[in-house]
C-alpha positions in Angstrom: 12.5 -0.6 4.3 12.0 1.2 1.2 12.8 4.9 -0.1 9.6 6.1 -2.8 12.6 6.6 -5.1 13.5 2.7 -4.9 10.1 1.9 -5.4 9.8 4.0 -8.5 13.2 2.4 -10.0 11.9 -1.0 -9.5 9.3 -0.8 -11.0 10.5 1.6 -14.2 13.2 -1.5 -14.4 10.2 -3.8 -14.1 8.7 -2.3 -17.3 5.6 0.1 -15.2 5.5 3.6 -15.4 4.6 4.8 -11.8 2.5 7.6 -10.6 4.5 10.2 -8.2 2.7 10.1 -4.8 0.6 6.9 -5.0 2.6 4.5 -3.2 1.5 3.2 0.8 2.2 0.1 2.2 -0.2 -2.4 2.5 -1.0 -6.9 3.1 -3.7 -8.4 2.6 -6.9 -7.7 4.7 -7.9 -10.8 7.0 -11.3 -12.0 6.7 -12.1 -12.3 10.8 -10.8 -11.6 14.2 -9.3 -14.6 14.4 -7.2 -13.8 11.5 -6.6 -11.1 12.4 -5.0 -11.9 15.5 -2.6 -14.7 13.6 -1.4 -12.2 10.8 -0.3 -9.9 13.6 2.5 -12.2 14.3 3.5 -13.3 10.6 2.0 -10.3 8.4 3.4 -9.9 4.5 3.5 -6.3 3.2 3.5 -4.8 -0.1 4.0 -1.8 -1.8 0.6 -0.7 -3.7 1.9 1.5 -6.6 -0.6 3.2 -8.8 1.0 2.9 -12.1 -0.2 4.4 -15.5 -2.2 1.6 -16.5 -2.7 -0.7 -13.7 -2.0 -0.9 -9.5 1.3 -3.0 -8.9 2.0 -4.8 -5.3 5.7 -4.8 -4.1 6.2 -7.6 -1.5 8.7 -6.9 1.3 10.8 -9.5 2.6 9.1 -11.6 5.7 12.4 -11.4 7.5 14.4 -9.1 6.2 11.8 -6.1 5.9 13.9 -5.0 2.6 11.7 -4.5 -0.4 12.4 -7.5 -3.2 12.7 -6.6 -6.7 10.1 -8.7 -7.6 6.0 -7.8 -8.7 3.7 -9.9 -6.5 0.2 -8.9 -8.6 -0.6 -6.6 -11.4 -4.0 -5.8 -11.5 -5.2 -3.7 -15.0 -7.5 -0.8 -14.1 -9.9 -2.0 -16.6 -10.2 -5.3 -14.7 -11.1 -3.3 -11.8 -15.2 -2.9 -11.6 -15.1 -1.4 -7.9 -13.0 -0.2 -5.3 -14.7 0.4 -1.8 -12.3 1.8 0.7 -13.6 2.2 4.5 -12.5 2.6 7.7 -11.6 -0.5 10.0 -10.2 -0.1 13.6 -6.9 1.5 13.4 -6.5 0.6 9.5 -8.5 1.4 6.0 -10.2 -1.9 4.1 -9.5 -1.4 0.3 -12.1 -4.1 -1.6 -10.8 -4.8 -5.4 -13.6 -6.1 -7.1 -12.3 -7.4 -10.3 -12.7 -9.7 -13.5 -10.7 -12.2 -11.6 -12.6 -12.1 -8.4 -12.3 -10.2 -5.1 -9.2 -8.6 -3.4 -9.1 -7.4 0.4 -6.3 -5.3 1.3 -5.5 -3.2 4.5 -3.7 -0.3 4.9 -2.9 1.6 8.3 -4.2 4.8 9.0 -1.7 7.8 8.5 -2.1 9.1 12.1 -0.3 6.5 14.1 2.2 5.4 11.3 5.5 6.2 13.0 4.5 3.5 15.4 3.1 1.1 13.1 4.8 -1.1 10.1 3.7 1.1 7.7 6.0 3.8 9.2 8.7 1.8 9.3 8.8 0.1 6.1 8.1 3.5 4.6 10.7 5.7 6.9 13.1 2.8 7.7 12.8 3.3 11.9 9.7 4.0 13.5 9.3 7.6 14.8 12.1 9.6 12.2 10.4 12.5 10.3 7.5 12.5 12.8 8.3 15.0 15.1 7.6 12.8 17.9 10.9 12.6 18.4 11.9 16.3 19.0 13.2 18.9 16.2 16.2 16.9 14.0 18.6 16.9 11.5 17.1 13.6 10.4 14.4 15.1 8.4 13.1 11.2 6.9 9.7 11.3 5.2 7.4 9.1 6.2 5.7 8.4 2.3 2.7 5.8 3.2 1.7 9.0 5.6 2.0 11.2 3.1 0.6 9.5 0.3 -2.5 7.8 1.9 -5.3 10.3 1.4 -4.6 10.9 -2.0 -4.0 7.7 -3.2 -7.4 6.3 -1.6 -9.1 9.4 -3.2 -7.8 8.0 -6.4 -8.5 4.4 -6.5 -12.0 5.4 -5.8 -12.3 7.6 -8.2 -10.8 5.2 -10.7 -12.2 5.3 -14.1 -14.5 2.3 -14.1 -16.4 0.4 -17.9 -19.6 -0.9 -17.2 -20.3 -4.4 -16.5 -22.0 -6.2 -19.4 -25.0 -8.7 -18.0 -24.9 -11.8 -19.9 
């Protein structure tokens, strides 16, 4: 469970200058159902952080849920030849096609968050700063929520080089 601000610092003490508002939480996207049904029980997730030059991924502890101060991947924009982002189930598929081959990541849709992982590794309890849970003083903001449109806007609309054929 992760505040944006301890996000940023890691990765500013990690060397990466982050972009304000482009963090959700994502794992890696499974390749069938039947993954899909074993990564329900032993899911990893990461931070994706759009940084000046490149997306950076976060991991989260498997047991602990606290964020590590560690960079699982860096991937340079200009290694990036195509992002395709759509909609799968209750979650977004975000395809990476880079120099080093291709990356599948999911992310959960902003609408049930507060029930959801992403909700609670980005609020730290499932439900706070929702509303669902009745006007508060606990006014906790949920950041994947509010971060996910406009970050997915972004990496599509990343800045791509063309592809030499050889």
């Amino acid at each position: 469970m992760a505040t944006e601000k301890i996000v940023n610092e890691i990765l500013k003490d990690a060397g990466y200058t982050p972009r304000e508002g482009r963090a959700i939480i994502v794992t890696y996207a499974p390749s069938n159902l039947s993954e899909k049904i074993t990564r329900f029980f032993s899911n990893e997730f990461f931070v994706l952080q759009m940084c000046e030059d490149s997306l950076v991924l976060l991991p989260f502890g498997r047991m602990s849920f606290m964020l590590k101060k560690d960079v699982a991947l860096e991937i340079p924009y200009d290694r990036i030849h195509r992002v395709e982002v759509r909609e799968d189930m209750l979650n977004y598929r975000i395809e990476l096609d880079t120099e080093d081959g291709l990356i599948s990541l999911s992310t959960q849709q902003k609408e049930l968050s507060e029930f959801r992982t992403s909700g609670t590794l980005s609020v730290g309890m499932s439900g706070f700063g929702s509303g669902i849970l009745g006007a508060s003083a606990l006014k906790i903001e949920n950041w994947h929520r509010t971060n996910l449109d406009a970050t997915l806007e972004e990496l599509k609309a990343l800045p791509f080089r063309e592809v030499k054929a050889e």
